[in-house]
N, C-alpha and C positions, 0 to 999 in steps of 0.2 A: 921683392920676394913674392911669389904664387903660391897661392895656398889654395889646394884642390878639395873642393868639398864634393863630399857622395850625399845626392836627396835624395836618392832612391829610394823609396820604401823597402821594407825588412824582407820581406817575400822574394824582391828582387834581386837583393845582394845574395840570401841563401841561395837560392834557385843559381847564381854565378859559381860559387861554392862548391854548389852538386856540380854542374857542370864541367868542370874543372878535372873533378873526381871523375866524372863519367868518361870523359874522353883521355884523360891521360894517364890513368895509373890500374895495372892490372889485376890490383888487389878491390877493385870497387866493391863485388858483388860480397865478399867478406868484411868488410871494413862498417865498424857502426856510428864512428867520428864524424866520416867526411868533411875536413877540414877545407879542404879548396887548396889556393897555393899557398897557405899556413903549413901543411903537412910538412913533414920530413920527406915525403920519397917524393914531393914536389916542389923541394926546397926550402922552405919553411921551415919552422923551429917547435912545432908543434907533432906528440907522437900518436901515428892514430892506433887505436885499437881494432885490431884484426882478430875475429874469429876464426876458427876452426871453419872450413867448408862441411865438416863430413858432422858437425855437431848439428841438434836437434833446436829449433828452436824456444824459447819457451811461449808462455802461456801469455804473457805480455806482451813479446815482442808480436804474436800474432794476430794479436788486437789491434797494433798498430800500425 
């Protein structure tokens, strides 16, 4: 039995995650999850949450 370990530090895997999102699912620029290939619309079992495009953002999110 192989058992595959990930040592990539945290930055690295997230940054794969975004990536994932960036290049293959239409809904990125709406989406505040980005799950990577966890998502549902990239197969995965996880549901992301999608904003409104035509909504404002708030006060928070533009600190961030």
């Amino acid at each position: 039995m192989v058992v595959i370990a990930d040592d990539r530090t945290a930055w690295m895997k997230q940054e794969d995650k975004w990536a994932a999102c960036f290049y293959r699912c239409p809904l990125f620029k709406n989406c505040s999850s980005r799950f990577g290939m966890d998502c549902k619309r990239l197969g995965g079992t996880k549901i992301a949450k999608v904003r409104d495009g035509n909504a404002k953002k708030s006060k928070a999110e533009k600190k961030a």
